[in-house]
Backbone and ligand atoms as CSV (ligand in chain L), in Angstrom:
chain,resi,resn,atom,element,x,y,z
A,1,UNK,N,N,3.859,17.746,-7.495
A,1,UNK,CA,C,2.666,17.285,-6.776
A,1,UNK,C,C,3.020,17.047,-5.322
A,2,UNK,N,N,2.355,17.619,-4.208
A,2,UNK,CA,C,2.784,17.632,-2.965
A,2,UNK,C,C,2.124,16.379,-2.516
A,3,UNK,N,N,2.744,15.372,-1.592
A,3,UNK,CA,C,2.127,13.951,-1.225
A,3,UNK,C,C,1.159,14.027,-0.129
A,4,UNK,N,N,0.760,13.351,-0.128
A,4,UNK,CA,C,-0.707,13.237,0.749
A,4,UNK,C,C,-0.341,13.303,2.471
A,5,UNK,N,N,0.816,12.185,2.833
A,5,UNK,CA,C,1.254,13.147,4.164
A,5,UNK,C,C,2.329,13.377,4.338
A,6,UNK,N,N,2.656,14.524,3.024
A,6,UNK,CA,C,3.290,15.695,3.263
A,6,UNK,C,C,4.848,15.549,2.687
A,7,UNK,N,N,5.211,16.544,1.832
A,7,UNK,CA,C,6.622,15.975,1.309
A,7,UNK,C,C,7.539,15.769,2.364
A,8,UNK,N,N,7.558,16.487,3.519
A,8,UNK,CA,C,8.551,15.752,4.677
A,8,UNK,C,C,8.520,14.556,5.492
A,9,UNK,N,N,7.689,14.048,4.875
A,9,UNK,CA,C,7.168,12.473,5.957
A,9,UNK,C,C,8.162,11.406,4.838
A,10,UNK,N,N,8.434,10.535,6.067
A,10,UNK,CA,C,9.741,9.721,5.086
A,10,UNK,C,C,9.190,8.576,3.902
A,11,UNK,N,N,9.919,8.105,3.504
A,11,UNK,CA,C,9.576,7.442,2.136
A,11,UNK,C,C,10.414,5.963,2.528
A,12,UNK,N,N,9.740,5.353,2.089
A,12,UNK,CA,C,9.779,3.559,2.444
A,12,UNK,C,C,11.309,3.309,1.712
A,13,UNK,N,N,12.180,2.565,2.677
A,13,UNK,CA,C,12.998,2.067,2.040
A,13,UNK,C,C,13.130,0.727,1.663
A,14,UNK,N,N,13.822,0.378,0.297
A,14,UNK,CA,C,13.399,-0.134,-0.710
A,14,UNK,C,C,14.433,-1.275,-0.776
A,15,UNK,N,N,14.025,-2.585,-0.097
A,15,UNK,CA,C,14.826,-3.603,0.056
A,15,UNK,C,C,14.923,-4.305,-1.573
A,16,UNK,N,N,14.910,-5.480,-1.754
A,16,UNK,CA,C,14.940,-6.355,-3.160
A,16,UNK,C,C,13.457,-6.846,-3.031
A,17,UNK,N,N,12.891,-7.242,-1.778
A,17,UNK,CA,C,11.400,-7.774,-1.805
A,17,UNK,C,C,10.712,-6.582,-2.032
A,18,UNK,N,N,10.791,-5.923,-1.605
A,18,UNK,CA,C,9.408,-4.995,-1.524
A,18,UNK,C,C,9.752,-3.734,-3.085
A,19,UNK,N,N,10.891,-3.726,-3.150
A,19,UNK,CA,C,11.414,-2.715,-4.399
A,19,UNK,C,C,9.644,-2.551,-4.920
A,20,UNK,N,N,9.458,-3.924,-6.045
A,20,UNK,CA,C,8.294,-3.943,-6.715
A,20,UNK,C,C,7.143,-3.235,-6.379
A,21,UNK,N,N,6.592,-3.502,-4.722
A,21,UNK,CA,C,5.505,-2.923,-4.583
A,21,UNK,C,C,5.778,-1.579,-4.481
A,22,UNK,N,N,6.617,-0.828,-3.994
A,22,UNK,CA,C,6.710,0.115,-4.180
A,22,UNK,C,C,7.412,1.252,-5.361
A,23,UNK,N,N,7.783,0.559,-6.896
A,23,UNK,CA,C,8.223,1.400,-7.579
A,23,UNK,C,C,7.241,0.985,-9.207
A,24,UNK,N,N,6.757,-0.482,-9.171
A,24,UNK,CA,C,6.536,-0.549,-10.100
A,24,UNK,C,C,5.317,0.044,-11.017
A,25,UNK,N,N,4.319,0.817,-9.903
A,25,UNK,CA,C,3.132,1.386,-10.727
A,25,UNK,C,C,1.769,0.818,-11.000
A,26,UNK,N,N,2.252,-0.587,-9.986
A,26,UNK,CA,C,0.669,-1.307,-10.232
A,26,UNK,C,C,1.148,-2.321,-8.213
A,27,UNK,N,N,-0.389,-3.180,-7.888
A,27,UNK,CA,C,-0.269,-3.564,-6.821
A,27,UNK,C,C,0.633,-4.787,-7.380
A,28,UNK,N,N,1.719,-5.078,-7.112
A,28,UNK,CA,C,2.530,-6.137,-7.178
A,28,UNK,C,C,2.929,-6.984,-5.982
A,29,UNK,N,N,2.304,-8.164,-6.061
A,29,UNK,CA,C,2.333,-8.892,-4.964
A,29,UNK,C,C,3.636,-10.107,-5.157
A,30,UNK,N,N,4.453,-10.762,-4.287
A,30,UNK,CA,C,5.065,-11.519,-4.019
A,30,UNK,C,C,4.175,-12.959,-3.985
A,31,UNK,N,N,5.164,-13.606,-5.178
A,31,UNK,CA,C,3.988,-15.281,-5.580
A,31,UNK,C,C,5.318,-15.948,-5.372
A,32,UNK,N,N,5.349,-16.894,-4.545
A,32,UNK,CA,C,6.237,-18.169,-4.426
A,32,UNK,C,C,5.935,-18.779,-5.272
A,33,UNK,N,N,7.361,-19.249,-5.824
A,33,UNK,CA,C,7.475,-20.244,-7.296
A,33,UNK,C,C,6.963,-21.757,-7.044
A,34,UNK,N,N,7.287,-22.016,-5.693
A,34,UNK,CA,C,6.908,-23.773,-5.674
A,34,UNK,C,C,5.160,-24.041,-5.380
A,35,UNK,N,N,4.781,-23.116,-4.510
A,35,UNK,CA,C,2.872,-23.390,-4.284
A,35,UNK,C,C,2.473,-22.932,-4.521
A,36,UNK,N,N,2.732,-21.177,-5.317
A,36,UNK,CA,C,2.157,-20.339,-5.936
A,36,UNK,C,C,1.112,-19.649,-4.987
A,37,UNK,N,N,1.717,-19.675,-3.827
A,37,UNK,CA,C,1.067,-18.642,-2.800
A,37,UNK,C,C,1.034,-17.257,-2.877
A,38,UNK,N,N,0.265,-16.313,-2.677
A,38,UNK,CA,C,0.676,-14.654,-3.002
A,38,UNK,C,C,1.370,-14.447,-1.707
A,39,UNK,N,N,2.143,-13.337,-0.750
A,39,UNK,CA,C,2.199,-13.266,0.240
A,39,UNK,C,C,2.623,-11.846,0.398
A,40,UNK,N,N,2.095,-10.985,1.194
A,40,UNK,CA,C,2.326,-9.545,1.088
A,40,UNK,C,C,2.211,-9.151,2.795
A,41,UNK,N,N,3.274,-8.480,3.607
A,41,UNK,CA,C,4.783,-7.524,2.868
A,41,UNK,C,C,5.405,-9.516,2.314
A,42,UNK,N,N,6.159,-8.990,1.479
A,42,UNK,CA,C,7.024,-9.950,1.100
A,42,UNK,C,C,7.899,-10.135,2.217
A,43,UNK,N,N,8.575,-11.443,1.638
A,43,UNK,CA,C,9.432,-12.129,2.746
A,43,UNK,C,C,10.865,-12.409,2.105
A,44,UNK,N,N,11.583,-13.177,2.471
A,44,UNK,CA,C,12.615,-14.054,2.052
A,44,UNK,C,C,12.134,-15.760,1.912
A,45,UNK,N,N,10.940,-15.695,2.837
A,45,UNK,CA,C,11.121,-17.426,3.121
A,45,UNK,C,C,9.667,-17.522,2.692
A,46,UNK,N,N,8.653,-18.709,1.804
A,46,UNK,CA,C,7.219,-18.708,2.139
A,46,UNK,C,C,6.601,-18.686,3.097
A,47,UNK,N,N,5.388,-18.016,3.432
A,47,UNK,CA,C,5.222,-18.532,4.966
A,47,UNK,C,C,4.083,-20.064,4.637
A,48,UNK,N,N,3.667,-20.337,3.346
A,48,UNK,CA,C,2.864,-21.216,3.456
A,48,UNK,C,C,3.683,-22.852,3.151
A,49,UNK,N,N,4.929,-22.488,2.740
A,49,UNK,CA,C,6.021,-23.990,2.092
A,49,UNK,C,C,7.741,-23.952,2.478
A,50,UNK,N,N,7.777,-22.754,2.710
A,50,UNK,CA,C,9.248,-22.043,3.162
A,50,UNK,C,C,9.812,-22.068,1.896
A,51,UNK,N,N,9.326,-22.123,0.959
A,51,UNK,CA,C,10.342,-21.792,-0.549
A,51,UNK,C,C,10.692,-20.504,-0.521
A,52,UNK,N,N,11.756,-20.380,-1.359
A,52,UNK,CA,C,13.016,-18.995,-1.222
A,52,UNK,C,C,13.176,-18.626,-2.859
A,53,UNK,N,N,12.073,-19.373,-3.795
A,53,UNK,CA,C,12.071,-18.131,-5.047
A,53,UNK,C,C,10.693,-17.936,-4.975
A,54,UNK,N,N,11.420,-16.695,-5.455
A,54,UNK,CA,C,9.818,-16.062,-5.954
A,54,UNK,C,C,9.119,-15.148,-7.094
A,55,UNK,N,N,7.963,-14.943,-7.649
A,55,UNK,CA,C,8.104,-14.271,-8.669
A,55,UNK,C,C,6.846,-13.142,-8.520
A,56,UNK,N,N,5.956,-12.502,-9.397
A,56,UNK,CA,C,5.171,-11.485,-9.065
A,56,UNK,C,C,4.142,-11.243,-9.597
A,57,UNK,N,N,2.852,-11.173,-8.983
A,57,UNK,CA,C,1.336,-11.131,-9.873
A,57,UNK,C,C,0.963,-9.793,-9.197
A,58,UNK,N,N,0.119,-9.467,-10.944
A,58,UNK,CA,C,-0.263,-8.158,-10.250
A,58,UNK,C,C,-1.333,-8.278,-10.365
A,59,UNK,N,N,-1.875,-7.045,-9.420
A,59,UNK,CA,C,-3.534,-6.913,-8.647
A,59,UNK,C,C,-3.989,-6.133,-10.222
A,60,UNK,N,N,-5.514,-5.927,-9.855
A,60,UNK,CA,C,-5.772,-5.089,-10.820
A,60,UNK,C,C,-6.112,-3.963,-9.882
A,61,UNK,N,N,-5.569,-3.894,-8.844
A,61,UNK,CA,C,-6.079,-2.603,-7.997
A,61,UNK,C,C,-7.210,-1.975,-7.430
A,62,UNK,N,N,-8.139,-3.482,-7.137
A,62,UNK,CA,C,-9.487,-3.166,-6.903
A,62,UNK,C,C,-9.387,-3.771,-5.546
A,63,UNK,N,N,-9.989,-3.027,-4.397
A,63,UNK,CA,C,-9.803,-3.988,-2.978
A,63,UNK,C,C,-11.230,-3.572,-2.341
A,64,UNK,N,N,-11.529,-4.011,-1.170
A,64,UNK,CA,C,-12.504,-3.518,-0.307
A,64,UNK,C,C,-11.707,-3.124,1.373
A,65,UNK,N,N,-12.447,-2.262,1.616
A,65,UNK,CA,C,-11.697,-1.941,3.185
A,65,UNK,C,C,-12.231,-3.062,4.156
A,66,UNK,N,N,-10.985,-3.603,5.006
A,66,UNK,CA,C,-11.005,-4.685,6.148
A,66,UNK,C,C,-11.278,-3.598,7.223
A,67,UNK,N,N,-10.458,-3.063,7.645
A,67,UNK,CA,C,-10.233,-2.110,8.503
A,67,UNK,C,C,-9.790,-1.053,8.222
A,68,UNK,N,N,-10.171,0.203,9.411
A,68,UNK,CA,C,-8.931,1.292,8.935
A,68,UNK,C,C,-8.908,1.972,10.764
A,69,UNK,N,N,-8.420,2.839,10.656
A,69,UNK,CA,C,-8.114,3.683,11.262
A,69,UNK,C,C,-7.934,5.240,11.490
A,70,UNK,N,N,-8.506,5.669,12.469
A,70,UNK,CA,C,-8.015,7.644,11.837
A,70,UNK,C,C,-6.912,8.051,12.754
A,71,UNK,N,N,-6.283,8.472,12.107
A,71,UNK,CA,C,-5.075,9.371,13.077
A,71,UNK,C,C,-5.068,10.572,13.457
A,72,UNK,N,N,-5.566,10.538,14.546
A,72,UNK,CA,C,-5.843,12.007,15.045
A,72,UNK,C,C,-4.482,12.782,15.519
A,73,UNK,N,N,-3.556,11.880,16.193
A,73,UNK,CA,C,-2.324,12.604,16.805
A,73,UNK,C,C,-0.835,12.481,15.604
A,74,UNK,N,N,-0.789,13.716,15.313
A,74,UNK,CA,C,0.856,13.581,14.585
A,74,UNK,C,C,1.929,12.949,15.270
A,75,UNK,N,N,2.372,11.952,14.878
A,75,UNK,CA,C,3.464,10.936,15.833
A,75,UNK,C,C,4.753,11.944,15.122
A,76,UNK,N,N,4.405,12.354,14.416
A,76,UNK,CA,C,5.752,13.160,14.270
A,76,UNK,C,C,5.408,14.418,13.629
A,77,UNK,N,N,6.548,16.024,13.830
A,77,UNK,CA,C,6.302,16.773,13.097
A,77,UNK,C,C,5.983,17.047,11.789
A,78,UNK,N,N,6.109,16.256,11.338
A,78,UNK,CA,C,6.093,16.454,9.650
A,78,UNK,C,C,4.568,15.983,9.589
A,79,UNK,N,N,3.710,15.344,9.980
A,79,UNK,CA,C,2.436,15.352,10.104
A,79,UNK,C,C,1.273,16.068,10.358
A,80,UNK,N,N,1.801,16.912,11.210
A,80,UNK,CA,C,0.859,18.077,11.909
A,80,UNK,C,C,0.043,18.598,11.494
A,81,UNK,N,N,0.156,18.842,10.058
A,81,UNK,CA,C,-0.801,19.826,9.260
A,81,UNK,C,C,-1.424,18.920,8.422
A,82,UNK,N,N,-1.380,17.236,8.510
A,82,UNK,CA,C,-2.352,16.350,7.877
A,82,UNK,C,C,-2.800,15.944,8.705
A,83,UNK,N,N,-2.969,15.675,10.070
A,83,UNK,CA,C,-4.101,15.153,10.773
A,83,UNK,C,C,-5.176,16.260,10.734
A,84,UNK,N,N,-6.678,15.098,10.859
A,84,UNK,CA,C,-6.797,13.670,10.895
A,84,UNK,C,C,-6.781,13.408,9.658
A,85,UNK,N,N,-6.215,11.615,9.646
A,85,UNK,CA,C,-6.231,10.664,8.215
A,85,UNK,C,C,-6.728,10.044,8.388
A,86,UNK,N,N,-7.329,9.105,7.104
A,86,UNK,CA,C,-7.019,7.395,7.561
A,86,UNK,C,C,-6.054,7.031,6.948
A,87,UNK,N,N,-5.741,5.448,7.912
A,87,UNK,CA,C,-4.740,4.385,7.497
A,87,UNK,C,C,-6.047,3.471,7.480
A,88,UNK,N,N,-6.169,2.471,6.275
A,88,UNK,CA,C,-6.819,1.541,5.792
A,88,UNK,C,C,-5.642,0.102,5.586
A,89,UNK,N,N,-6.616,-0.827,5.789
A,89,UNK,CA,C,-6.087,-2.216,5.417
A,89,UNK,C,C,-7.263,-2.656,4.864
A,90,UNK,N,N,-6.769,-3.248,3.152
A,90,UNK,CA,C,-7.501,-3.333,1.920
A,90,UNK,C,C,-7.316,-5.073,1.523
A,91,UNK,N,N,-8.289,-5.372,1.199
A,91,UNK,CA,C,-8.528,-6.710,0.862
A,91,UNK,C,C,-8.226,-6.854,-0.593
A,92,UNK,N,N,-7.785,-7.099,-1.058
A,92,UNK,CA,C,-7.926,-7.543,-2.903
A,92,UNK,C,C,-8.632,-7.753,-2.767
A,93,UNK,N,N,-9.282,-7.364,-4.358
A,93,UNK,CA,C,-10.838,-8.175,-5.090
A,93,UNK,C,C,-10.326,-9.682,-5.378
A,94,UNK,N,N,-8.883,-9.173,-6.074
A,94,UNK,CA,C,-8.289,-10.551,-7.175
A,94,UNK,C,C,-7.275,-11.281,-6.164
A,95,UNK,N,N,-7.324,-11.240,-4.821
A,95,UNK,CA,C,-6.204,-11.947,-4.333
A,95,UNK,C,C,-6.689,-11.587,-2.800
A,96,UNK,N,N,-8.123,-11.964,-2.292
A,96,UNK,CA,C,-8.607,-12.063,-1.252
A,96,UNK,C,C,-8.069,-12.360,-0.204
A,97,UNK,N,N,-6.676,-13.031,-0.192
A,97,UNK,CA,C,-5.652,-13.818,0.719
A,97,UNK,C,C,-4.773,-12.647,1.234
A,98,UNK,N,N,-5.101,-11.518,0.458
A,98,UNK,CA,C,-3.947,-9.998,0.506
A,98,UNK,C,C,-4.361,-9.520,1.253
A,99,UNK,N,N,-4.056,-8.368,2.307
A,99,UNK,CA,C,-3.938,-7.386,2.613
A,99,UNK,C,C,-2.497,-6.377,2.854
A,100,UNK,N,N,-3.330,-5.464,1.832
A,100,UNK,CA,C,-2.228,-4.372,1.935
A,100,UNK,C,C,-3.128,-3.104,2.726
A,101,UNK,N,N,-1.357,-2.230,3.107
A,101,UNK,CA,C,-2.383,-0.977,4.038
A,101,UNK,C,C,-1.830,0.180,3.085
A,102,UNK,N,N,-2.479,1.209,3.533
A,102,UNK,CA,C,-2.548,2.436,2.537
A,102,UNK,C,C,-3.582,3.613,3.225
A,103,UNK,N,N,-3.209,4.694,2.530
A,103,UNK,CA,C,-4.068,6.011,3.109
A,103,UNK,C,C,-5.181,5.808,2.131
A,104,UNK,N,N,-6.290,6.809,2.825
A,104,UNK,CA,C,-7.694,6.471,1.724
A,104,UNK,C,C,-7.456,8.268,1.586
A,105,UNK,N,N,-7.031,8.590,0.338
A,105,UNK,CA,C,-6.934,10.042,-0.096
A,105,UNK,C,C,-7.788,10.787,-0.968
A,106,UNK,N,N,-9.303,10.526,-0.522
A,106,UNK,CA,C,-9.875,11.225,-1.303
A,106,UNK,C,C,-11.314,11.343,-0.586
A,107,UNK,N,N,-11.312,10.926,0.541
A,107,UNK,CA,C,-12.581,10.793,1.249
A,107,UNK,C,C,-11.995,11.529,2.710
A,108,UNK,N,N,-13.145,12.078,3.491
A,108,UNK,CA,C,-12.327,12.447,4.774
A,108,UNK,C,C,-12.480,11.328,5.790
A,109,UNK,N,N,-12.038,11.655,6.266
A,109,UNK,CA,C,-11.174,10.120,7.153
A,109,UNK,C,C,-13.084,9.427,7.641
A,110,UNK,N,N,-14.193,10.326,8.381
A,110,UNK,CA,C,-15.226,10.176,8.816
A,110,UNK,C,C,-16.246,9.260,7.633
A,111,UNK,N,N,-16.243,9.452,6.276
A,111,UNK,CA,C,-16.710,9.141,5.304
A,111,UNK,C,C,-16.138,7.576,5.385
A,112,UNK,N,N,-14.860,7.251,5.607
A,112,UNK,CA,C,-14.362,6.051,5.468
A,112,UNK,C,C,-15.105,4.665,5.987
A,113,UNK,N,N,-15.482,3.922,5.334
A,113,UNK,CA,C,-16.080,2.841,6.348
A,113,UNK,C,C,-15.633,1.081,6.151
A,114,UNK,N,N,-16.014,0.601,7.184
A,114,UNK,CA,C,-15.465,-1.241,6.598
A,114,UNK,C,C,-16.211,-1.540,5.274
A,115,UNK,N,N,-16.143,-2.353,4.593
A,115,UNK,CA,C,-16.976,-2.956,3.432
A,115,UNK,C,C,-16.180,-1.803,2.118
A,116,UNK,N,N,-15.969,-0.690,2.316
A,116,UNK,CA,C,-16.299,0.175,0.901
A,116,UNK,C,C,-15.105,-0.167,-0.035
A,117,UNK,N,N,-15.489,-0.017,-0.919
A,117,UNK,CA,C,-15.256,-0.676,-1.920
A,117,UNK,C,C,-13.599,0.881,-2.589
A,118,UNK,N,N,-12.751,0.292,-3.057
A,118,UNK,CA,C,-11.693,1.218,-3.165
A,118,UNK,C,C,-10.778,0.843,-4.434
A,119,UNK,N,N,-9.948,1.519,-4.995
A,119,UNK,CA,C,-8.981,1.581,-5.948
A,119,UNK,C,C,-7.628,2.190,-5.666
A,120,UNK,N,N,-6.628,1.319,-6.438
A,120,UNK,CA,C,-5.062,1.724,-6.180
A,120,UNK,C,C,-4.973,3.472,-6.957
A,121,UNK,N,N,-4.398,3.892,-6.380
A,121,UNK,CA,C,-3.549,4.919,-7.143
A,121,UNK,C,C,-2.553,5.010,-6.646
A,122,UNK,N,N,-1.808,5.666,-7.443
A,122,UNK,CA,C,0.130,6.473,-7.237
A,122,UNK,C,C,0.374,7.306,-6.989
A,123,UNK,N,N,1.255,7.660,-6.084
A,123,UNK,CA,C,1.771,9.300,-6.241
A,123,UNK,C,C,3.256,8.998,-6.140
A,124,UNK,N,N,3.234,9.055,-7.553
A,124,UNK,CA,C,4.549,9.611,-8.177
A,124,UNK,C,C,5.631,9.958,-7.490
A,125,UNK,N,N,7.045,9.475,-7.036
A,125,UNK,CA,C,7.812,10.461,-6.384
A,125,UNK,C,C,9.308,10.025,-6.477
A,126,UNK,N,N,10.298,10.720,-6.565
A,126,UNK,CA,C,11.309,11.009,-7.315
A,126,UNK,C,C,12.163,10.938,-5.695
A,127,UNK,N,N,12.960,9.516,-4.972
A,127,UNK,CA,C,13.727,9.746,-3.907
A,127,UNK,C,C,14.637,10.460,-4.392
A,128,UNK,N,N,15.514,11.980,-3.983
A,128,UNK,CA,C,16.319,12.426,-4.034
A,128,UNK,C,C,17.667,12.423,-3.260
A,129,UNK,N,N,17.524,11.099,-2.508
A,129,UNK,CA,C,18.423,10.553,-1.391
A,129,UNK,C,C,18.793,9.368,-1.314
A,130,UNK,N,N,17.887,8.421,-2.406
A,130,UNK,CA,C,18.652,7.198,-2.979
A,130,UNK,C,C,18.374,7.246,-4.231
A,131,UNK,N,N,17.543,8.258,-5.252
A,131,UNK,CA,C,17.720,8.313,-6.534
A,131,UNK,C,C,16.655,7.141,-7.357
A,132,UNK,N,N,16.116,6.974,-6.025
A,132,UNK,CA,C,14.936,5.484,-6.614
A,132,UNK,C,C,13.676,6.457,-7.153
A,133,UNK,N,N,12.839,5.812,-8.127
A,133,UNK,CA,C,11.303,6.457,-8.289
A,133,UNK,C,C,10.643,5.760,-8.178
A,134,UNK,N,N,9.537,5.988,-7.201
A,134,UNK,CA,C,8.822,5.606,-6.113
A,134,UNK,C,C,7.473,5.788,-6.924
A,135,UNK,N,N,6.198,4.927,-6.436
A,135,UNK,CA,C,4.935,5.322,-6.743
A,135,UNK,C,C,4.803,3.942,-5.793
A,136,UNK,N,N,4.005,5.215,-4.664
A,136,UNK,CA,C,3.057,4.832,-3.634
A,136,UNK,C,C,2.364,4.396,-3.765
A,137,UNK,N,N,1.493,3.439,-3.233
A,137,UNK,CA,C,0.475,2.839,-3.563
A,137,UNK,C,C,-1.103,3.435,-2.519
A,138,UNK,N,N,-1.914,4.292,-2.547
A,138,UNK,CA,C,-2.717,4.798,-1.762
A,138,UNK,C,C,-4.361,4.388,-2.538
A,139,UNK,N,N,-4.934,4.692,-2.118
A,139,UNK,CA,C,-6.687,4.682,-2.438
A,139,UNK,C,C,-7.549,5.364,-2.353
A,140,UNK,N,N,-8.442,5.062,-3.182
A,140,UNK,CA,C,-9.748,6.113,-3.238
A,140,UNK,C,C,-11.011,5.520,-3.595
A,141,UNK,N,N,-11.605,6.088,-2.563
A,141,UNK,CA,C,-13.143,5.472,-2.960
A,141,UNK,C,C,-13.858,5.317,-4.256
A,142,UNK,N,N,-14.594,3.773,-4.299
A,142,UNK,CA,C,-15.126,4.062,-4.999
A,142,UNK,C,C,-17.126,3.624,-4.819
A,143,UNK,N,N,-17.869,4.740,-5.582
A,143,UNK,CA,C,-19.139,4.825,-5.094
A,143,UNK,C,C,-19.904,3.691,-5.919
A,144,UNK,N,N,-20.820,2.999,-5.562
A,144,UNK,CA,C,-21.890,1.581,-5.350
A,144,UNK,C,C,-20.655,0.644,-6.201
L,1,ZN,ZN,ZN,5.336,-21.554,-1.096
């Protein structure tokens, strides 16, 4: 399955915080153990108590668009032949306090709007340079 921008565009590397959101297959958010805050990108420290464990709730993958953006200019070669996109920043349904960002891959970037209503999906992918398996977290509209 060829990725949305493009099997040569690089692939997120995969600290101990973020591993989860990016391998486990669902939106996995970072929950501090002492106030039970969500907090996404993850951290080391809370930002709402400064506690330093933490554990993980997952979304059910339903968000609405905050914002987005279209990318008209390839910041790099490996892009060229996917502009224009969007880049979206997505609200949880179940964790309103979230925003995560992500491509909207199934609408053309013009169709995209604030308010609309969206779902997680994966694309699958097999790092062949650290041997990790990856599933992206991207979106797709969804209608009323
Ligand atoms: Zn906390």
């Amino acid at each position: 399955m060829s990725r949305y921008l493009g099997d040569a565009w690089a692939l997120p590397y995969l600290d101990p915080q973020i591993r989860p959101f990016f391998s486990s297959g669902v939106i996995r958010i970072q929950v501090c153990r002492s106030c039970d805050a969500p907090q996404h990108p993850p951290d080391d420290v809370c930002h709402a108590c400064q506690g330093t464990e933490f554990s993980h709730r997952d979304s059910a993958g339903l968000g609405t668009v905050h914002s987005f953006i279209i990318v008209h200019h390839p910041v790099h070669p490996a892009l060229t032949e996917r502009v224009p996109y969007a880049v979206a920043l997505i609200t949880l349904d179940d964790m309103p306090q979230i925003r995560v960002c992500g491509n909207i891959v199934d609408a053309a970037p013009e169709a995209v709007s604030i308010g609309q209503p969206v779902r997680a999906t994966f694309e699958e992918i097999h790092d062949a340079e650290t041997g990790e398996d990856l599933t992206i977290p991207q979106w797709e509209t969804l209608t009323g």
